[in-house]
Biopython code that builds the backbone (N, CA, C, O; Angstrom):
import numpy as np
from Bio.PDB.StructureBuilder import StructureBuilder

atoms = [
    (1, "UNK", "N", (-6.751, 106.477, -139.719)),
    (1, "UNK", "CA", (-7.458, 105.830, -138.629)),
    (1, "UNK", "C", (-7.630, 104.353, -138.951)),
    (1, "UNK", "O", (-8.152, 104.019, -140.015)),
    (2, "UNK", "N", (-7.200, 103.443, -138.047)),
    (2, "UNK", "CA", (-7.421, 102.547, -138.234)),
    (2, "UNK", "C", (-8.932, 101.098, -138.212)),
    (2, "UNK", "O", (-9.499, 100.750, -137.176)),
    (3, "UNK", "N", (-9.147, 100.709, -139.181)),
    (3, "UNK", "CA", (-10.549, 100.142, -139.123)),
    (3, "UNK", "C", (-11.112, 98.491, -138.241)),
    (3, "UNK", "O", (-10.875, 97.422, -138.804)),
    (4, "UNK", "N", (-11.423, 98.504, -137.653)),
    (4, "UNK", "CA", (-11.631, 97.655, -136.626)),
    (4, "UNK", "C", (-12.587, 96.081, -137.717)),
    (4, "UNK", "O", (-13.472, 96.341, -138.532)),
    (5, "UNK", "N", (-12.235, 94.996, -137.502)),
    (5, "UNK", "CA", (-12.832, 94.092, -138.031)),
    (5, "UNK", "C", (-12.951, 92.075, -137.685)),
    (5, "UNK", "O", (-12.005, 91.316, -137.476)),
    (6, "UNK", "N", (-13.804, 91.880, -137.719)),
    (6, "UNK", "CA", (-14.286, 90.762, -136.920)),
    (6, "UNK", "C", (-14.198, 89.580, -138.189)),
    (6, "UNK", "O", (-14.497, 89.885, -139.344)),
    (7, "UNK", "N", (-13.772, 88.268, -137.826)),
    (7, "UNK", "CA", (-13.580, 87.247, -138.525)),
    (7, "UNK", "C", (-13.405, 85.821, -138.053)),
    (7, "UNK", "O", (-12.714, 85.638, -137.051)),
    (8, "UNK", "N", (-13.828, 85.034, -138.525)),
    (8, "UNK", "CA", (-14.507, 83.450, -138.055)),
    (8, "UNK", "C", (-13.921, 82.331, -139.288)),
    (8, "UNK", "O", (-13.922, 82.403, -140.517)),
    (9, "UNK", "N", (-13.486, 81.396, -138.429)),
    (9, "UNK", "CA", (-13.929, 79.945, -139.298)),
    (9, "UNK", "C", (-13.141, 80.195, -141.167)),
    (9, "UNK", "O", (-13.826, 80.315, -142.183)),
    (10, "UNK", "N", (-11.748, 80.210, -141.123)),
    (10, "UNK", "CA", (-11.181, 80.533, -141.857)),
    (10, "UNK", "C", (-10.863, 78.909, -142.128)),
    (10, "UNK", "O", (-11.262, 78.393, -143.172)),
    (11, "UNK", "N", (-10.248, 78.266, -141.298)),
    (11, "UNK", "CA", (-10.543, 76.697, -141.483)),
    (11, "UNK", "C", (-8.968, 76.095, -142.186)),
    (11, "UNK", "O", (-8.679, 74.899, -142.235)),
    (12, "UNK", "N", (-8.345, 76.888, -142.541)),
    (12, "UNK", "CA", (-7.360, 77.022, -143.514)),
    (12, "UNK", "C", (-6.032, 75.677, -142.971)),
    (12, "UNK", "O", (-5.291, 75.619, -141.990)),
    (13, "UNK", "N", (-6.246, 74.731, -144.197)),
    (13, "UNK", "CA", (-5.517, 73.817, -144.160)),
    (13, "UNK", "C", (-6.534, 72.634, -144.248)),
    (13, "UNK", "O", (-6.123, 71.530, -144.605)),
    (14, "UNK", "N", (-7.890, 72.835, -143.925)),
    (14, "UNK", "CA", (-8.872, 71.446, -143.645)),
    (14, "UNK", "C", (-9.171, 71.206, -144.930)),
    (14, "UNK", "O", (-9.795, 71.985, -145.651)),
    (15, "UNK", "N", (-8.664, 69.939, -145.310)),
    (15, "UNK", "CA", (-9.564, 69.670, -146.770)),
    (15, "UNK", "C", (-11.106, 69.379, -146.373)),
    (15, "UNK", "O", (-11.981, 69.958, -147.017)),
    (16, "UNK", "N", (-11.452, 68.505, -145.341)),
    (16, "UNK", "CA", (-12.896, 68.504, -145.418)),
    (16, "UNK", "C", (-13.881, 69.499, -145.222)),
    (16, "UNK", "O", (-15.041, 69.354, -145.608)),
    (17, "UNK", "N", (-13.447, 70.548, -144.611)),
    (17, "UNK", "CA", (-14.423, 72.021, -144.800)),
    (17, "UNK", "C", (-14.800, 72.190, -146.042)),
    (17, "UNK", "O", (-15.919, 72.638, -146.291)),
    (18, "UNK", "N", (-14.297, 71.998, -146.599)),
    (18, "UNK", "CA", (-14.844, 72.401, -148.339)),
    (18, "UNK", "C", (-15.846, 71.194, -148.630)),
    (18, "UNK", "O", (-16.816, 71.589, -149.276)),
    (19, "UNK", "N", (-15.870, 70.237, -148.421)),
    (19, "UNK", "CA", (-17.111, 69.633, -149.161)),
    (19, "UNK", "C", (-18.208, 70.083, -147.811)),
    (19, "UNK", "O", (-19.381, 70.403, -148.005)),
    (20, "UNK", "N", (-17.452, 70.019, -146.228)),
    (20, "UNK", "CA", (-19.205, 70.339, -145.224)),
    (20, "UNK", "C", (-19.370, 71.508, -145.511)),
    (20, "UNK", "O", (-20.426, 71.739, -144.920)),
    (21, "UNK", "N", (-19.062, 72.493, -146.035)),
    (21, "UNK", "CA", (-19.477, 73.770, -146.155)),
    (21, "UNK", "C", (-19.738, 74.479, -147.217)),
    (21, "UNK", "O", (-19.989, 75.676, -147.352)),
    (22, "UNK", "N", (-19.632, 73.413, -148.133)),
    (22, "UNK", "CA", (-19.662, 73.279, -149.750)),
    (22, "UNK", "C", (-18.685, 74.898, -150.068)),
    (22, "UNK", "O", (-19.204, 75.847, -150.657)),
    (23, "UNK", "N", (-17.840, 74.909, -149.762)),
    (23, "UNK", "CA", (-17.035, 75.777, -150.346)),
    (23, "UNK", "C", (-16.397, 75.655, -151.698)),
    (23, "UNK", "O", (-15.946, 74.584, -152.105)),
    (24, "UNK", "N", (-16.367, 76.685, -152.337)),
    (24, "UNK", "CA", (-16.437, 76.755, -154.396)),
    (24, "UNK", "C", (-14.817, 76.301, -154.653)),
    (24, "UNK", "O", (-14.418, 76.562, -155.788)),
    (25, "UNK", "N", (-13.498, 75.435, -153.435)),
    (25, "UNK", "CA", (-12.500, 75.539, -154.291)),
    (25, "UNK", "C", (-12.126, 74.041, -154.127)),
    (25, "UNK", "O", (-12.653, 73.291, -153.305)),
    (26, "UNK", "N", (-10.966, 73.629, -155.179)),
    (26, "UNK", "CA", (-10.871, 71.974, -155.693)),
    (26, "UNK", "C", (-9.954, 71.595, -154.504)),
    (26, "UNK", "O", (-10.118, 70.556, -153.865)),
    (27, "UNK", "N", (-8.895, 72.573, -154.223)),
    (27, "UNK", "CA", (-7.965, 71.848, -152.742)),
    (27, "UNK", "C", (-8.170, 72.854, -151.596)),
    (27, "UNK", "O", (-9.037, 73.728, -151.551)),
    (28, "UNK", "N", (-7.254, 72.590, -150.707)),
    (28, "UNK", "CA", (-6.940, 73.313, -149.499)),
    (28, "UNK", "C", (-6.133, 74.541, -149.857)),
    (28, "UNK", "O", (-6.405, 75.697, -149.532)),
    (29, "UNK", "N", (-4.781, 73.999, -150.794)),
    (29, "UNK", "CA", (-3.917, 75.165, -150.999)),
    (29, "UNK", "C", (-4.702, 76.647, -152.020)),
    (29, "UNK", "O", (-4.445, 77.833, -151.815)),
    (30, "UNK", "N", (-5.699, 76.082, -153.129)),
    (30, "UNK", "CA", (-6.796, 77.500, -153.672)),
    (30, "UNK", "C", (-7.605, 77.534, -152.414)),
    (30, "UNK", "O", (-8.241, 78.583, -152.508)),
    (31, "UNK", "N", (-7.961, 76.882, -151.154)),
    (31, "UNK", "CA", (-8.597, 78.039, -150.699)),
    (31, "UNK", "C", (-7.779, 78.789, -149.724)),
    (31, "UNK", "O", (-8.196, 79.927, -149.508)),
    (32, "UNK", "N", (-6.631, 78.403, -149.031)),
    (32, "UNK", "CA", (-6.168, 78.901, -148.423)),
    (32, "UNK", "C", (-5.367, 80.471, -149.162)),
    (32, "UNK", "O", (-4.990, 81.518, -148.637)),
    (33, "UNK", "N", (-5.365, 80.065, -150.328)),
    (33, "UNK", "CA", (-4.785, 81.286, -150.854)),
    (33, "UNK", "C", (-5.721, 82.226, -150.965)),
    (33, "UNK", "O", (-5.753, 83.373, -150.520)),
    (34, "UNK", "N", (-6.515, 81.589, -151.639)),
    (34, "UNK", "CA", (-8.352, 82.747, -152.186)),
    (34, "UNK", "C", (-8.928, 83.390, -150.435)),
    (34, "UNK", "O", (-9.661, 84.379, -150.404)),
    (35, "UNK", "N", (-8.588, 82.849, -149.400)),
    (35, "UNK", "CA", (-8.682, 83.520, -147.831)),
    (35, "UNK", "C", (-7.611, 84.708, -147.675)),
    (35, "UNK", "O", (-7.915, 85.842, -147.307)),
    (36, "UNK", "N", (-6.662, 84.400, -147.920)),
    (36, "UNK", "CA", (-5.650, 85.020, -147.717)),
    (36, "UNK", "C", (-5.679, 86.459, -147.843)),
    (36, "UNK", "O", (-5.599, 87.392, -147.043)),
    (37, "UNK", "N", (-5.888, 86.297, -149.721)),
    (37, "UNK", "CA", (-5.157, 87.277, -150.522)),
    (37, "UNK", "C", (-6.825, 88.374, -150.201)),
    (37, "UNK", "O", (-6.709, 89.587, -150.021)),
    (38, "UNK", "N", (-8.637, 87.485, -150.179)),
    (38, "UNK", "CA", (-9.554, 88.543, -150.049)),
    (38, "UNK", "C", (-9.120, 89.224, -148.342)),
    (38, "UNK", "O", (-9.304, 90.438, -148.265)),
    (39, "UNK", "N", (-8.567, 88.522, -147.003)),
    (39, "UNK", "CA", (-8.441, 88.931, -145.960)),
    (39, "UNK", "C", (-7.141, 90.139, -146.416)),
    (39, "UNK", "O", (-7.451, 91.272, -146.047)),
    (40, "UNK", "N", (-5.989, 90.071, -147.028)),
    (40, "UNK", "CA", (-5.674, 91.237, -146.685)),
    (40, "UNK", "C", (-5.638, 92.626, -147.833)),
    (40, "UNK", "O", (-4.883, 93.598, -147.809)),
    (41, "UNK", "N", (-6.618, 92.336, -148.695)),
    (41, "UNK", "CA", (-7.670, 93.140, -149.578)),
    (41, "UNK", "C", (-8.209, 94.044, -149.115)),
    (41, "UNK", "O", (-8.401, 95.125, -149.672)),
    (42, "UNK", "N", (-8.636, 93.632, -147.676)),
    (42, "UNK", "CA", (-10.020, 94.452, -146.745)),
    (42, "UNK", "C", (-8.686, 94.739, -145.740)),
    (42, "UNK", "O", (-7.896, 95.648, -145.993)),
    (43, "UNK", "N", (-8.544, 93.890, -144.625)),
    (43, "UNK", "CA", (-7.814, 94.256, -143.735)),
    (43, "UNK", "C", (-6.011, 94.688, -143.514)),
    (43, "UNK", "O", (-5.036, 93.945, -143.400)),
    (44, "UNK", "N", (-6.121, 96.238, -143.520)),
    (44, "UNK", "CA", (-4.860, 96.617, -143.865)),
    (44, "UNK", "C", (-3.505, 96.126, -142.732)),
    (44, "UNK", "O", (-3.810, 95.755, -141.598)),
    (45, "UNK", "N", (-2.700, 96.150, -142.970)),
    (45, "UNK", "CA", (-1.511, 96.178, -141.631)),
    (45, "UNK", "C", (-2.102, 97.307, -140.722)),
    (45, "UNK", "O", (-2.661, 96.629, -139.860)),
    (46, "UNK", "N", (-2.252, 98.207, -140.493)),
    (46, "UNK", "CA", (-2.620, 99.328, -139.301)),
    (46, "UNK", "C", (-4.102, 99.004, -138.733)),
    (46, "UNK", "O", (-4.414, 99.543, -137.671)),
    (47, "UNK", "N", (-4.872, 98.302, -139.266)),
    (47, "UNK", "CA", (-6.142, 97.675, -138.681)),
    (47, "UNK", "C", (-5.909, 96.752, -137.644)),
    (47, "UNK", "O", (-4.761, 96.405, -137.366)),
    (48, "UNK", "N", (-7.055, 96.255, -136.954)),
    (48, "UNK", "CA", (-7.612, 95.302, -135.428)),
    (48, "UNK", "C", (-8.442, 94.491, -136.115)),
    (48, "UNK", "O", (-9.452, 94.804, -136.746)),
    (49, "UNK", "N", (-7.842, 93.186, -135.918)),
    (49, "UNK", "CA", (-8.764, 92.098, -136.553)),
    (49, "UNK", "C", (-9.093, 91.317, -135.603)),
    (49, "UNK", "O", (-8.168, 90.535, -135.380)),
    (50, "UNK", "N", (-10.372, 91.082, -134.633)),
    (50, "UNK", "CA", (-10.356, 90.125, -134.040)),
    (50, "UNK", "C", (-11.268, 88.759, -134.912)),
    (50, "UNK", "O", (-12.278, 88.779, -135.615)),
    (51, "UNK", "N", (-10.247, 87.515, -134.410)),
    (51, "UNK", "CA", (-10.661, 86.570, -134.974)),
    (51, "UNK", "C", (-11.365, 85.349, -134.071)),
    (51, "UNK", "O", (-10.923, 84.699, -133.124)),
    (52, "UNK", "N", (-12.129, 85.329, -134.487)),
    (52, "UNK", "CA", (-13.442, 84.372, -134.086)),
    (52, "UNK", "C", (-12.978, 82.934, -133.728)),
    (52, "UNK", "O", (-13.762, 82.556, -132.857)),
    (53, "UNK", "N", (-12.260, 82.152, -133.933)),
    (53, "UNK", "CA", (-12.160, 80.956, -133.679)),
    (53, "UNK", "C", (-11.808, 80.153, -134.779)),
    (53, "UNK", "O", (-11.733, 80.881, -135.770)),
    (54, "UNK", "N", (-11.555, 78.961, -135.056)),
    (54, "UNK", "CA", (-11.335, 77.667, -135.827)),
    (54, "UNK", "C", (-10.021, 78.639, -137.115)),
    (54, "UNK", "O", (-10.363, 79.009, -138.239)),
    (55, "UNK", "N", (-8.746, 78.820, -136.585)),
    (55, "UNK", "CA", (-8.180, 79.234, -137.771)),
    (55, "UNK", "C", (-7.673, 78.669, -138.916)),
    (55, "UNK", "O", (-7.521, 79.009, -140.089)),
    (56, "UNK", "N", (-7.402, 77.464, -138.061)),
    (56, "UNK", "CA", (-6.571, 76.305, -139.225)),
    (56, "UNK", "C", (-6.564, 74.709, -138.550)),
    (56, "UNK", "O", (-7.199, 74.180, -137.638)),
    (57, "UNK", "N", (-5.672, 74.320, -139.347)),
    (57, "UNK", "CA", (-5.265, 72.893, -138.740)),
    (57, "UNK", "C", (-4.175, 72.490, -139.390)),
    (57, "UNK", "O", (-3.830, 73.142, -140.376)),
    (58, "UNK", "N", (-3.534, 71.532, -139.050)),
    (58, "UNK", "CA", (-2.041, 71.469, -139.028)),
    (58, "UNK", "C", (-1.008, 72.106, -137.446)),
    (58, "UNK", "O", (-1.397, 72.760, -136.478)),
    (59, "UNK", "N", (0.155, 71.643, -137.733)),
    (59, "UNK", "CA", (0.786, 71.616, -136.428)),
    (59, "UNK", "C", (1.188, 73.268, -136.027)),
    (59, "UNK", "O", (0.762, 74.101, -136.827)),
    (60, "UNK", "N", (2.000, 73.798, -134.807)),
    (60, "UNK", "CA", (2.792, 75.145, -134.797)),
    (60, "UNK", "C", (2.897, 75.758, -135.909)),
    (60, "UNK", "O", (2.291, 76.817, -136.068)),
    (61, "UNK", "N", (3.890, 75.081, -137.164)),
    (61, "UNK", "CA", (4.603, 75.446, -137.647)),
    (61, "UNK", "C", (3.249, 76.138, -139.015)),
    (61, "UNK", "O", (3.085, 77.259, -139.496)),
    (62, "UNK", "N", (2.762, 75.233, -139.157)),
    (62, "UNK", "CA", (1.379, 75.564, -140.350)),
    (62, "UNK", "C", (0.649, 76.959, -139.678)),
    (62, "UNK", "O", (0.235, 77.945, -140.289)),
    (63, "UNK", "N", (0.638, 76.731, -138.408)),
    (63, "UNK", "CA", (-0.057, 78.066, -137.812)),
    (63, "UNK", "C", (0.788, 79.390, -138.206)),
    (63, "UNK", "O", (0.318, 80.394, -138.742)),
    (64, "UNK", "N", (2.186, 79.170, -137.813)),
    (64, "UNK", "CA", (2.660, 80.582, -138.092)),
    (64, "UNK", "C", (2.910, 80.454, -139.257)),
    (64, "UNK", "O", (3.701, 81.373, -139.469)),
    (65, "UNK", "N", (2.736, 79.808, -140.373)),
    (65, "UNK", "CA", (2.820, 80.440, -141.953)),
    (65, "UNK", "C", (1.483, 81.001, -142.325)),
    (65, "UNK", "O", (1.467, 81.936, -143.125)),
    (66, "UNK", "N", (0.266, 80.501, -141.797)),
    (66, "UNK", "CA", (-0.680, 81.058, -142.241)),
    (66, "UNK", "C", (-0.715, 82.461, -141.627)),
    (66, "UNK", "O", (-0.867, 83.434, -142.365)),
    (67, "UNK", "N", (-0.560, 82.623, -140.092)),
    (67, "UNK", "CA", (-0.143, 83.866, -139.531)),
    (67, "UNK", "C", (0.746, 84.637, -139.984)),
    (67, "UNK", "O", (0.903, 85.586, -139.216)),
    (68, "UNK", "N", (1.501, 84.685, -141.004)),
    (68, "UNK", "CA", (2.772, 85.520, -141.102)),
    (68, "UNK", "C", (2.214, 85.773, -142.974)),
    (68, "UNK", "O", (2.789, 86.512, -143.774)),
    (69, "UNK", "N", (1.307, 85.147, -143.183)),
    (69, "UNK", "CA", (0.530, 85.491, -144.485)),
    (69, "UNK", "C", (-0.305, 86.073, -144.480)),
    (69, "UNK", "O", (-0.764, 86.194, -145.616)),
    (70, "UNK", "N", (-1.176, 86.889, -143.281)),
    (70, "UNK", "CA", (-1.920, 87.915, -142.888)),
    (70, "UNK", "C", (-0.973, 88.912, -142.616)),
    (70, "UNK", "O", (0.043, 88.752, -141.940)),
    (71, "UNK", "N", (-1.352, 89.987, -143.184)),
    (71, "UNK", "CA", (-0.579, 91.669, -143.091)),
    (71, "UNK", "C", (-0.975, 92.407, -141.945)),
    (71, "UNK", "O", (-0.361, 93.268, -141.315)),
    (72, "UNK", "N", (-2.613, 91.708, -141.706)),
    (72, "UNK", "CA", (-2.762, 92.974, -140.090)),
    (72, "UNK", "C", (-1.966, 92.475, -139.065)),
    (72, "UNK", "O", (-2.057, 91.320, -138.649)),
    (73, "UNK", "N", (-0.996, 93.516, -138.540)),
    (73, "UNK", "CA", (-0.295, 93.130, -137.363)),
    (73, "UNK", "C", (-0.881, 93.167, -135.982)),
    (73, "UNK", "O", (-0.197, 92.760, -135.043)),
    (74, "UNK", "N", (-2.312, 93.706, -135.748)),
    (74, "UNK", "CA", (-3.252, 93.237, -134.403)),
    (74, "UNK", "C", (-3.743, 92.658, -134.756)),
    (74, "UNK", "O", (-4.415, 93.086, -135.694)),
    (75, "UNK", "N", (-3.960, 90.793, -134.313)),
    (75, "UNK", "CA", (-4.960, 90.471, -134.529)),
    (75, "UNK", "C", (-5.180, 89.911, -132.953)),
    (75, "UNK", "O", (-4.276, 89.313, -132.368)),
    (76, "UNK", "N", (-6.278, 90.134, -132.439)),
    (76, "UNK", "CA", (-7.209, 89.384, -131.202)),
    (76, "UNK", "C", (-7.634, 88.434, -131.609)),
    (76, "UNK", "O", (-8.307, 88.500, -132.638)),
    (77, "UNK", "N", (-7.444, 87.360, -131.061)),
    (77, "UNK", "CA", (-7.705, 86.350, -131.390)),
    (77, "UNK", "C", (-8.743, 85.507, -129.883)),
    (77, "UNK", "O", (-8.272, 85.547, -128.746)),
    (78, "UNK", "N", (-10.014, 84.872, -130.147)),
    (78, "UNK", "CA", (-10.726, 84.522, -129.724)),
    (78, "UNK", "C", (-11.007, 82.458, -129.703)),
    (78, "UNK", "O", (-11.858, 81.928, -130.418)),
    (79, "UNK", "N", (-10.413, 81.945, -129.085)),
    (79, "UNK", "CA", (-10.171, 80.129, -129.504)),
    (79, "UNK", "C", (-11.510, 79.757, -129.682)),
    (79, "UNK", "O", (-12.427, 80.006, -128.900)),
    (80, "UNK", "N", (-11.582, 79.164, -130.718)),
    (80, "UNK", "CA", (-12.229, 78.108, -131.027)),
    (80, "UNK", "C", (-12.328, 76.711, -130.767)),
    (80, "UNK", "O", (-11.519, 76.243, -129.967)),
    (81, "UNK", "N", (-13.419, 75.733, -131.450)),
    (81, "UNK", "CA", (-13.156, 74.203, -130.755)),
    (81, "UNK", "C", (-12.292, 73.494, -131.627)),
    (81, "UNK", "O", (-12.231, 72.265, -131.590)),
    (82, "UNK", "N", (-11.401, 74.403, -132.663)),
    (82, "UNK", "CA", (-10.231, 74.009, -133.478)),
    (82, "UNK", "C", (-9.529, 74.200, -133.631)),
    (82, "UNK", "O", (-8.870, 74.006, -134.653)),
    (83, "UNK", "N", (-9.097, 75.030, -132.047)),
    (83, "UNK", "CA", (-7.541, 75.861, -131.594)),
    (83, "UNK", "C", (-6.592, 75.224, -131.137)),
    (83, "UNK", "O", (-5.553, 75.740, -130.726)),
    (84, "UNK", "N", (-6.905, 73.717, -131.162)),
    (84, "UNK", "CA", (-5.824, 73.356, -130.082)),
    (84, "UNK", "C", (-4.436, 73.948, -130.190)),
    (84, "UNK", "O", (-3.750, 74.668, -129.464)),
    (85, "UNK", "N", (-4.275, 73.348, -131.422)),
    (85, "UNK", "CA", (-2.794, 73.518, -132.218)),
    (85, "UNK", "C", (-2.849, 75.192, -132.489)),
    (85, "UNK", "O", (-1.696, 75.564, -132.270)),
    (86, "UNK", "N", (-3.307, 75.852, -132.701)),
    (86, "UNK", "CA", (-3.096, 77.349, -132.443)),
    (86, "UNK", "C", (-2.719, 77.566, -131.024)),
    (86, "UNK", "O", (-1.549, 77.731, -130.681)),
    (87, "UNK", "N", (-3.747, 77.565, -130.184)),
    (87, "UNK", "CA", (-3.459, 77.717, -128.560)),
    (87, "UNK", "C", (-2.011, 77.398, -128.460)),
    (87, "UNK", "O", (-1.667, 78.035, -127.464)),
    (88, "UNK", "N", (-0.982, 76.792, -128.909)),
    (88, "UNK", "CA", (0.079, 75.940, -128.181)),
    (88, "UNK", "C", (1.078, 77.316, -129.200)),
    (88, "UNK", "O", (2.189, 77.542, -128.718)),
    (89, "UNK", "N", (0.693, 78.190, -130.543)),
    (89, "UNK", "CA", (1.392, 79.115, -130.176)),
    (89, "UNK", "C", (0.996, 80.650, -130.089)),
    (89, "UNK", "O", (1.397, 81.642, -130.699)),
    (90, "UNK", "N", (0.008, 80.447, -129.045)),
    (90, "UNK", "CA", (-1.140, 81.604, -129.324)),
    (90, "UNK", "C", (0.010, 83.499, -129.271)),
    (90, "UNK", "O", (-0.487, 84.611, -129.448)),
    (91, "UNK", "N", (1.422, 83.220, -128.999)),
    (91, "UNK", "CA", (2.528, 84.424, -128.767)),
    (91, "UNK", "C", (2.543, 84.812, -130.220)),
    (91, "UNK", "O", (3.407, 85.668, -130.410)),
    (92, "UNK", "N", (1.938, 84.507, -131.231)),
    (92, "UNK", "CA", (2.031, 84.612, -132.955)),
    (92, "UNK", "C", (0.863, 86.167, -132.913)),
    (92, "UNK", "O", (0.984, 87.173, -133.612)),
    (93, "UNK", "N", (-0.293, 85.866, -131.778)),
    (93, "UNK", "CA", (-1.340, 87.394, -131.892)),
    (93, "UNK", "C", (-1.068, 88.115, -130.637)),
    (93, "UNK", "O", (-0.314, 87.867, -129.696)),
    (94, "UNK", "N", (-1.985, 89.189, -130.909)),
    (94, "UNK", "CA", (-1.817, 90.274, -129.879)),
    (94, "UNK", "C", (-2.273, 89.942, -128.400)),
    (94, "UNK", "O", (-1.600, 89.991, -127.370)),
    (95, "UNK", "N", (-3.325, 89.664, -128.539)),
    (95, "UNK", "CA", (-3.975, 88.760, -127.006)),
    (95, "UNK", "C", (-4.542, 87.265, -127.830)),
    (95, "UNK", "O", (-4.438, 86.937, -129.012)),
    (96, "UNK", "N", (-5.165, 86.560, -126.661)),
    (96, "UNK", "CA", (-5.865, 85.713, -126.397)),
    (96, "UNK", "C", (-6.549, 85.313, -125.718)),
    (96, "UNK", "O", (-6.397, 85.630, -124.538)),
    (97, "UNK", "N", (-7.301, 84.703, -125.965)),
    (97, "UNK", "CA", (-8.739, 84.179, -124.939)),
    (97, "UNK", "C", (-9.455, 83.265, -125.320)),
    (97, "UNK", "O", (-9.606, 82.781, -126.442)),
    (98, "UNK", "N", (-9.972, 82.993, -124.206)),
    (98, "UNK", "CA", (-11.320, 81.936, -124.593)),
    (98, "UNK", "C", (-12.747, 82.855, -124.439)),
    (98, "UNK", "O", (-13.709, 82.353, -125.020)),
    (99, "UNK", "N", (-12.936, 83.803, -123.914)),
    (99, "UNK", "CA", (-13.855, 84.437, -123.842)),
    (99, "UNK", "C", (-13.799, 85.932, -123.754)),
    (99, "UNK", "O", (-12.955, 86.393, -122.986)),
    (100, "UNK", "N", (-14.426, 86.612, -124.300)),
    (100, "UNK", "CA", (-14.108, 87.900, -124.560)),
    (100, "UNK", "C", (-15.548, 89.033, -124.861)),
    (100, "UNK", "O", (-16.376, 88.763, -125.731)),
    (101, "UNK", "N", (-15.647, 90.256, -124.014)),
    (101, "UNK", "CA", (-16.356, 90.811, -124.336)),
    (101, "UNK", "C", (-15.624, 92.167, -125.004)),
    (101, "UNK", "O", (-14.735, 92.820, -124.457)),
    (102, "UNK", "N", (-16.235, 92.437, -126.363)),
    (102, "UNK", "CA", (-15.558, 93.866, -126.844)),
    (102, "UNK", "C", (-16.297, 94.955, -127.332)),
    (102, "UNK", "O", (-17.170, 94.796, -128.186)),
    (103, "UNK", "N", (-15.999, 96.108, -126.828)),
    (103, "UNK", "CA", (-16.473, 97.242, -126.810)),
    (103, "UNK", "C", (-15.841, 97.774, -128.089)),
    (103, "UNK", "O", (-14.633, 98.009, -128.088)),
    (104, "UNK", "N", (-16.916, 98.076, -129.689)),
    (104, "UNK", "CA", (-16.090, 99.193, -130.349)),
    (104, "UNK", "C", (-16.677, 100.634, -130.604)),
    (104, "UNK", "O", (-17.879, 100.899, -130.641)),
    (105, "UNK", "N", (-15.891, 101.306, -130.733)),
    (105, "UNK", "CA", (-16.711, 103.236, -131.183)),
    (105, "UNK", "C", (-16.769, 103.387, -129.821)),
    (105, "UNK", "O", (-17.667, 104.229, -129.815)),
    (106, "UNK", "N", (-16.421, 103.169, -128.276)),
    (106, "UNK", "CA", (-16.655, 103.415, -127.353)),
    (106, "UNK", "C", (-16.208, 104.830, -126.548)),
    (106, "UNK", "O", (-16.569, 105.019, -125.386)),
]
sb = StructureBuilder()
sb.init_structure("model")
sb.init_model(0)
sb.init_chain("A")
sb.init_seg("    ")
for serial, (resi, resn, name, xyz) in enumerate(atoms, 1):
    if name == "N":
        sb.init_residue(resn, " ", resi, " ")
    sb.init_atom(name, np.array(xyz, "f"), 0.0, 1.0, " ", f" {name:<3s}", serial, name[0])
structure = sb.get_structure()
């Protein structure tokens, strides 16, 4: 059975998130990896990940490497105010939206 799971503000690629959010790593590339490798730890390939908003930054192409470095193959994805450059290839997740109500255990 597959396990349903919710996720936000991964940020992946921003060097300045780490000092506003005082996050524990020295670049972008340890944290983008240290995201990575705990996201698909928990969330298997046969799981539903919907994701909260702000995934990354950098252009298309940065989007689908970080996307193709996540193993769950559903992910819902929910835009953030740091989607632009995601939005432009939002065909990388299962749906999309700007607003979304979700029902789980229903």
């Amino acid at each position: 059975m597959a396990d349903t799971w919710f996720t936000s503000d991964f940020h992946l690629g921003h060097f300045n998130i780490i000092r506003y959010c005082n996050r524990p790593f020295a670049d972008t590339q340890e944290m983008n990896e240290a995201i990575v490798e705990r996201m698909n730890a928990s969330v298997k390939p046969n799981d539903v990940l919907y994701f909260l908003g702000d995934f990354c930054m950098g252009g298309p192409k940065a989007v689908a490497l970080y996307r193709n470095q996540i193993a769950c193959k559903t992910i819902h994805f929910i835009d953030g105010n740091h989607d632009g450059t995601t939005r432009k290839v939002q065909h990388l997740f299962t749906s999309w939206s700007s607003l979304s109500e979700i029902r789980v255990g229903w």
